[in-house]
LOFI-715871 format. One line per 2 residues: number of its first residue (from 1); their letters; for each residue x, y, z of C-alpha. Coordinates in steps of 0.2 Angstrom, whole numbers, plus 5000, padded with zeros to 4 digits. Last residue first. Layout:
BEGIN
NUM	a	X:Y:Z; ...
// end
This chain:
BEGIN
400	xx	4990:4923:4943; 4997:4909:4950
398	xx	5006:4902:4934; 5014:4920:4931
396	xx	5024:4918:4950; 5031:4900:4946
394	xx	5037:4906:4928; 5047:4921:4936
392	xx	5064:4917:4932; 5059:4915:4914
390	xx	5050:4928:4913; 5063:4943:4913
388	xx	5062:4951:4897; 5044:4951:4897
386	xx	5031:4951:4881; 5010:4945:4887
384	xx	4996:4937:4882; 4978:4938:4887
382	xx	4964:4928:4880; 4945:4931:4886
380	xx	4950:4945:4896; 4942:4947:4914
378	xx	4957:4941:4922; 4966:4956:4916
376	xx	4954:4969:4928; 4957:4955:4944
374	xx	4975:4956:4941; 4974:4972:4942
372	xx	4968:4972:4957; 4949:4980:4958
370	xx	4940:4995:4964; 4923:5005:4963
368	xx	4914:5020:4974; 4926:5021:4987
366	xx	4921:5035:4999; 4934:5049:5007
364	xx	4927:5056:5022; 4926:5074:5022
362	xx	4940:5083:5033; 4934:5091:5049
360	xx	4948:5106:5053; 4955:5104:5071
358	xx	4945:5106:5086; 4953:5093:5095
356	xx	4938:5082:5096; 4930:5086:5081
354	xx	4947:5080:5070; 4945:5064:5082
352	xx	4927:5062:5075; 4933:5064:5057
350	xx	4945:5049:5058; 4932:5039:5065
348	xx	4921:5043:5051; 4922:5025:5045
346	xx	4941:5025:5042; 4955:5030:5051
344	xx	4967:5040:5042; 4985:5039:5030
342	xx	4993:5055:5025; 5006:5053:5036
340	xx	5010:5037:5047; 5019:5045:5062
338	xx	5033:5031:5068; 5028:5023:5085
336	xx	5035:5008:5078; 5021:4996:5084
334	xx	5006:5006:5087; 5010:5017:5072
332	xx	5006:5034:5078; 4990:5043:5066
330	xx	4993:5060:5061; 4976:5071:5067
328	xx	4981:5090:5056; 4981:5107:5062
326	xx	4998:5110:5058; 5004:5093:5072
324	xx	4990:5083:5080; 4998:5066:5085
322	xx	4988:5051:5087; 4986:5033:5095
320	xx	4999:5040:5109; 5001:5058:5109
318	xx	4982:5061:5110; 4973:5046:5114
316	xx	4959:5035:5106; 4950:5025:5116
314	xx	4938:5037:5127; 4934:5052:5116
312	xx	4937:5046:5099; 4929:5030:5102
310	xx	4914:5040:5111; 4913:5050:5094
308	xx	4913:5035:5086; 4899:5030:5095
306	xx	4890:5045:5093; 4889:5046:5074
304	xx	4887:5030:5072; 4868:5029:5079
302	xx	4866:5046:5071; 4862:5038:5055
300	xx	4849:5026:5062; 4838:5044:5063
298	xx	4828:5039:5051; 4826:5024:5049
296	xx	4821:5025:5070; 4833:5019:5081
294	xx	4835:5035:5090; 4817:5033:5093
292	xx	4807:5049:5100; 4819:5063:5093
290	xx	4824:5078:5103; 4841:5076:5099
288	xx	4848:5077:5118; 4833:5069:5124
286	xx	4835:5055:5110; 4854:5055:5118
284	xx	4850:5052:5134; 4838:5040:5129
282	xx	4851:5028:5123; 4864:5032:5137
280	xx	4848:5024:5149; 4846:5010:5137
278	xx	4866:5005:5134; 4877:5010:5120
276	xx	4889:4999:5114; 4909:5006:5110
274	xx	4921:4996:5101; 4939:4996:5101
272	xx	4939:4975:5098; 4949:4972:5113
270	xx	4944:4985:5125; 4927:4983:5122
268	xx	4918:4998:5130; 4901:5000:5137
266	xx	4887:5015:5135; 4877:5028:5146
264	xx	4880:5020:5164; 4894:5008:5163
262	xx	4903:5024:5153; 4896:5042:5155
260	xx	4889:5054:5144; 4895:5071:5144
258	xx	4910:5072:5136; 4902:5062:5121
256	xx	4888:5077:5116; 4901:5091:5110
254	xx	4911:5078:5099; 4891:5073:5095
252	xx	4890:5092:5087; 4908:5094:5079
250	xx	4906:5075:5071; 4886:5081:5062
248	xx	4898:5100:5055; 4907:5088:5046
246	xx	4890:5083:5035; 4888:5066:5027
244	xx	4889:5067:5007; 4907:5057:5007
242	xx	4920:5064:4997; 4927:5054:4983
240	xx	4935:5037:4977; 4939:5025:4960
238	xx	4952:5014:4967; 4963:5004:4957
236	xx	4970:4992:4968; 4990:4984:4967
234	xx	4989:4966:4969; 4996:4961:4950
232	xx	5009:4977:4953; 5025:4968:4953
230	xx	5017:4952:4946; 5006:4957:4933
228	xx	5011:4974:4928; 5030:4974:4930
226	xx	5029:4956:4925; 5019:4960:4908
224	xx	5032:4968:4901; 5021:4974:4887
222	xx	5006:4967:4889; 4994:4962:4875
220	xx	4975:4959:4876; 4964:4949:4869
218	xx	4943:4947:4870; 4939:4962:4885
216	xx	4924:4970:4877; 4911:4987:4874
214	xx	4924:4997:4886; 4916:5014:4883
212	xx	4900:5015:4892; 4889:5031:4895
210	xx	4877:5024:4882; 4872:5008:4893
208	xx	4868:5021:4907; 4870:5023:4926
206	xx	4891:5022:4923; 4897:5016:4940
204	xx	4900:4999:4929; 4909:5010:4916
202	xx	4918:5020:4927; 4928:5005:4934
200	xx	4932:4997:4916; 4938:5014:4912
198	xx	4949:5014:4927; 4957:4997:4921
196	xx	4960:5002:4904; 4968:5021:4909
194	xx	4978:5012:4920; 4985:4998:4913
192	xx	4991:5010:4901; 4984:5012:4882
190	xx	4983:5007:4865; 4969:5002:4855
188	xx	4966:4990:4839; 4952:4989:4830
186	xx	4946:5006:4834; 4929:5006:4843
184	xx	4939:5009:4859; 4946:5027:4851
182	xx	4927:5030:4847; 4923:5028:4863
180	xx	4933:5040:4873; 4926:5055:4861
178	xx	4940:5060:4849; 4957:5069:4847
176	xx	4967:5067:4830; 4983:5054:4828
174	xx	4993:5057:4813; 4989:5046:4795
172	xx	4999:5057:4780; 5002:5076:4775
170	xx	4987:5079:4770; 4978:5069:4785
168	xx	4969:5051:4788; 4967:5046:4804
166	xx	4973:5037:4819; 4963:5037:4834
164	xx	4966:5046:4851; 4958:5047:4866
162	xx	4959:5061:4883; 4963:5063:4899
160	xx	4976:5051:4904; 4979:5044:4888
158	xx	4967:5029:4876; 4977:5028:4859
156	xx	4964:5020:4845; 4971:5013:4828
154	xx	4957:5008:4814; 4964:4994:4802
152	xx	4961:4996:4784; 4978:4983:4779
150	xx	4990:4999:4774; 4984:5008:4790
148	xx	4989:4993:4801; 5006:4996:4795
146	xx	5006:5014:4798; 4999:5013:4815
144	xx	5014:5004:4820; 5020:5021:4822
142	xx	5006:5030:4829; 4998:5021:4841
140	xx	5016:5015:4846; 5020:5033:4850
138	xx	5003:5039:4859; 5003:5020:4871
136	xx	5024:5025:4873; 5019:5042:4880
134	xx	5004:5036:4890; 5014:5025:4900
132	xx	5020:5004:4902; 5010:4999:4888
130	xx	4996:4986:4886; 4989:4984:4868
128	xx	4968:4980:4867; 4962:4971:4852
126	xx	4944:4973:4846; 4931:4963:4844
124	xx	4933:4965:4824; 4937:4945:4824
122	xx	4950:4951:4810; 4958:4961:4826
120	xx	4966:4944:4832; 4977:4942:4816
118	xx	4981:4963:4817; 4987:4963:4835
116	xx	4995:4943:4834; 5005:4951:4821
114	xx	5008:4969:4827; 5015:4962:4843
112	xx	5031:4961:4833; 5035:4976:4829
110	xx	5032:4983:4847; 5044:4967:4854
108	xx	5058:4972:4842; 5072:4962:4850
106	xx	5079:4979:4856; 5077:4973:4874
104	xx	5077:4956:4875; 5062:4947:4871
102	xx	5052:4934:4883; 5037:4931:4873
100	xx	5022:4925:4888; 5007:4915:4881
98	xx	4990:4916:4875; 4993:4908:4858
96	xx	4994:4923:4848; 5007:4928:4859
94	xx	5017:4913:4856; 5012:4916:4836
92	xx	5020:4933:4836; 5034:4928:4845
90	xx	5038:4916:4833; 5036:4929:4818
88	xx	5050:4938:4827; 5063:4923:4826
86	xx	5058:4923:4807; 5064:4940:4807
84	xx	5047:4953:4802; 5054:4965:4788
82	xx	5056:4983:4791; 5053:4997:4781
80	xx	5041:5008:4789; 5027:5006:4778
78	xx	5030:4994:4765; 5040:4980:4774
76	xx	5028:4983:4789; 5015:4980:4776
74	xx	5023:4965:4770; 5026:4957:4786
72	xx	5007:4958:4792; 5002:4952:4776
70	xx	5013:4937:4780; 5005:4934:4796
68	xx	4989:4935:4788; 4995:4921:4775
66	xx	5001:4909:4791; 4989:4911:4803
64	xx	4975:4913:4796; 4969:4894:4801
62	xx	4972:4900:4817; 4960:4914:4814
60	xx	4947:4901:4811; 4934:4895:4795
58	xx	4918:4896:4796; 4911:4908:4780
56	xx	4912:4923:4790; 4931:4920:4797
54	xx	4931:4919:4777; 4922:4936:4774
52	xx	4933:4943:4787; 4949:4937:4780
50	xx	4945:4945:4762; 4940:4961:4770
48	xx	4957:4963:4777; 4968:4955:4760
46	xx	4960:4969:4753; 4974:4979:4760
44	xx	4987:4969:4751; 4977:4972:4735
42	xx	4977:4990:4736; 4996:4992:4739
40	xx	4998:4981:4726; 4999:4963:4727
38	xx	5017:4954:4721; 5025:4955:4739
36	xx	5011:4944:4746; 5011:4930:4734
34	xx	5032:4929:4737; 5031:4930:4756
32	xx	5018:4917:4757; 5031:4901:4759
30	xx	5037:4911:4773; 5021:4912:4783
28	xx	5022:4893:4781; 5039:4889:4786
26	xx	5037:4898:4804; 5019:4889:4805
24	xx	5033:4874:4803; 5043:4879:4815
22	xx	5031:4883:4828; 5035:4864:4837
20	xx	5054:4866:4834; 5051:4883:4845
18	xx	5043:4874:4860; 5057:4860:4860
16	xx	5069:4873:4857; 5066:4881:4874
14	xx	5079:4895:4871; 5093:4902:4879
12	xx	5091:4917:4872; 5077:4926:4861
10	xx	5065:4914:4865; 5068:4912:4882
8	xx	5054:4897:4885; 5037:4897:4884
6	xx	5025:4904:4900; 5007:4902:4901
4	xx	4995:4917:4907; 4977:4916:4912
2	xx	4982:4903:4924; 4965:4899:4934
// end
């Protein structure tokens, strides 16, 4: 499925076929310019409600469009002095559309993701705004927040251990700590890939409906969505932690393999590294453990336990799969012969090896939850994305 279409340079060389098309809407926002600079302050921000109610009475954000757009313009005009360029209002309505606005840098790409943001946030399903780090989801929280706090729209900012949301103060709107939640209950809410796609992790670990943060996925905006979607689009978050199983269980069975005996207690596949126990090393070891059936619920566990102990034993070699340097199994790459550090064998084999040269046992690490990020953005109803590098990537943003 291609969640993300590509229009031409927008800002350069552009597709002026796609950009003669928005002209028009171009024209339209323009003609409202005049009616929106004659409301006050109070007026422009009960522009809002006024959407709602008609999105309420049937009619559709794209027929919006044009007079929310212009709201959009005027506010920005008001709060930080800037005025929407007609070239900017393009963007806008490309990423309102669920494509890719290829923007140079200092094109204004954080002001103009504020129109598709606000237009899209009337549906009060919240919009979700893609930065590359924490420090630009704080700042952009807080800047453009200014512009949506003339129209009544909430402003969340999601960091690394902690939420934000965009409030009211003395000396004006600045960005106050909250509950997780609350900064997702914001119309708008900023934040990393990261901090998004982990909290969509924890929320299906999460045992109860009230432990959930991430109510929706309707529209998202990524800032330089290629970085994020094609550089990293494979890249797994993983939400791990120590296994339960007891280290002290791969010291007792690394004690038990030296004594049992291959052909007679178990059989090796060479090929596939894989050890099978056979009847007489199967009551060996009930003997040894003093149970009646090793494959009993019960004692099923131990099952794994000694083979990969055998593995460990018999298959895997010191100095050739392994090196054991400061107390610590490295793992040789069969094929370069380089030490791979920090990576280990999984399903307790790595553990069963530390038992074997007597080194410290290291709990297994588990992975409760994980997706691609590409997997986490496909799960967005619309998704829309500003590059400065699209257009010699189209083919690569049509696969994902």
């Amino acid at each position: 499925m291609a969640i993300l279409k590509k229009i031409g340079n927008l800002f350069g060389n552009s597709d002026e076929k796609a950009v003669s098309k928005l002209q028009p809407i171009v024209e339209e926002i323009n003609s409202w310019e005049s009616n929106t600079e004659a409301l006050s302050d109070q007026e422009l921000r009960s522009k809002t409600v006024q959407f709602r109610d008609r999105l309420g009475d049937g009619e559709t954000v794209d027929d919006l469009l044009p007079e929310a757009f212009a709201v959009v313009r005027e506010a920005a005009k008001r709060a930080l002095g800037q005025r929407h360029y007609d070239v900017q209002l393009i963007g806008g309505i490309v990423l309102h559309q669920g494509k890719i606005a290829e923007m140079r840098t200092g094109e204004g790409k954080t002001l103009v993701a504020t129109l598709p943001a606000y237009l899209n946030s009337l549906t009060s399903e919240g919009v979700h705004i893609v930065t590359v780090n924490d420090y630009l989801a704080k700042r952009d929280a807080e800047w453009m927040g200014a512009v949506y706090s003339k129209l009544g729209i909430s402003v969340g900012a999601l960091q690394n251990n902690s939420a934000l949301i965009l409030q009211e103060s003395r000396s004006g709107y600045k960005l106050t700590e909250v509950e997780r939640i609350e900064a997702y209950n914001a119309d708008i809410t900023y934040g990393t890939n990261n901090e998004f796609g982990f909290d969509f992790l924890r929320d299906n670990m999460a045992d109860t409906g009230d432990r959930r943060v991430q109510d929706s996925r309707k529209f998202a905006i990524v800032d330089e969505v290629d970085n994020i979607l094609i550089d990293e689009a494979r890249t797994p978050l993983i939400i791990s932690g120590p296994s339960q199983q007891n280290p002290n269980e791969y010291i007792k069975f690394a004690r038990i393999a030296p004594g049992l005996r291959e052909d007679e207690d178990y059989t090796i596949d060479e090929k596939l590294r894989a050890v099978s126990l056979s009847v007489a090393g199967i009551e060996k070891i009930e003997k040894l453990l003093k149970v009646d059936n090793l494959y009993d619920v019960d004692n099923f566990g131990q099952v794994h336990f000694v083979e990969n102990a055998v593995r460990a034993q018999i298959l895997y070699q010191r100095d050739r799969e392994y090196v054991v340097r400061n107390g610590e199994v490295i793992i040789v790459d069969e094929f370069t012969g380089r030490l791979m550090e920090g990576r280990r064998y999984s399903d307790g084999l790595h553990q069963a090896i530390e038992a074997k040269e007597k080194v410290s046992v290291q709990r297994e690490s588990v992975t409760y939850a994980t997706i691609t990020l590409q997997n986490y953005f496909r799960l967005y109803t619309k998704l829309s994305g500003m590059t400065g590098t699209a257009s010699t990537e189209a083919e690569e943003f049509w696969k994902i």
